[in-house]
N, C-alpha and C positions, 0 to 999 in steps of 0.2 A: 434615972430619968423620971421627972415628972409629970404626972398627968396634966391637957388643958384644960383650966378652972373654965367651965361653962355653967351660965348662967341658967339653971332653972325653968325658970318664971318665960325669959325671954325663948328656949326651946320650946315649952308648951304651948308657946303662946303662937309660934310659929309653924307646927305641927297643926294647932288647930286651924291658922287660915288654909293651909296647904289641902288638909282636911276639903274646908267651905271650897275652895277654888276647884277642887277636883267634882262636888257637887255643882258646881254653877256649872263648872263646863255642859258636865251628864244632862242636864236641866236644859242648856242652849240647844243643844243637838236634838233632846227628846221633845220639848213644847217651842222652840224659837220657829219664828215666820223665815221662808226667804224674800228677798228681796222682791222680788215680783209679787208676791203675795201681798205684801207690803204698800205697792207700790199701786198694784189693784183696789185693794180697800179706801186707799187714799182716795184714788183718783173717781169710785164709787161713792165714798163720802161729800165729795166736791162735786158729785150732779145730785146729789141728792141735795144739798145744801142752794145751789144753782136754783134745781126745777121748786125748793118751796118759796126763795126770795123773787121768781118770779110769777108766781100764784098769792103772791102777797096783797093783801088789799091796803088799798093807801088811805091812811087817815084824813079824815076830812081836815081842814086848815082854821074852818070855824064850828063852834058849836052847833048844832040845829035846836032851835026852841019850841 
């Protein structure tokens, strides 16, 4: 019986993203938002955005000389 000829390069190479993937997960659980939080900043950033465009002052249409 023969051993399966496996490729190297292509094991390493697949080890390492398994590696990176098991980091990202660690990473989403440890610093990731949920969804509500998300959803809070948004909807924070969109009155903040709201309350300056309507504090805006309107440019005048002609020069003053």
């Amino acid at each position: 019986m023969t051993a399966d000829i496996v490729n190297l390069n292509r094991f390493r190479k697949g080890k390492a993203r398994a590696e990176k993937g098991a980091i990202a997960a660690e990473n989403r659980a440890r610093f990731g938002r949920t969804k509500a939080e998300k959803e809070r900043q948004k909807s924070e950033t969109e009155g903040e955005t709201r309350r300056l465009e309507a504090h805006r002052r309107e440019e005048p249409s002609e020069p003053r000389d």
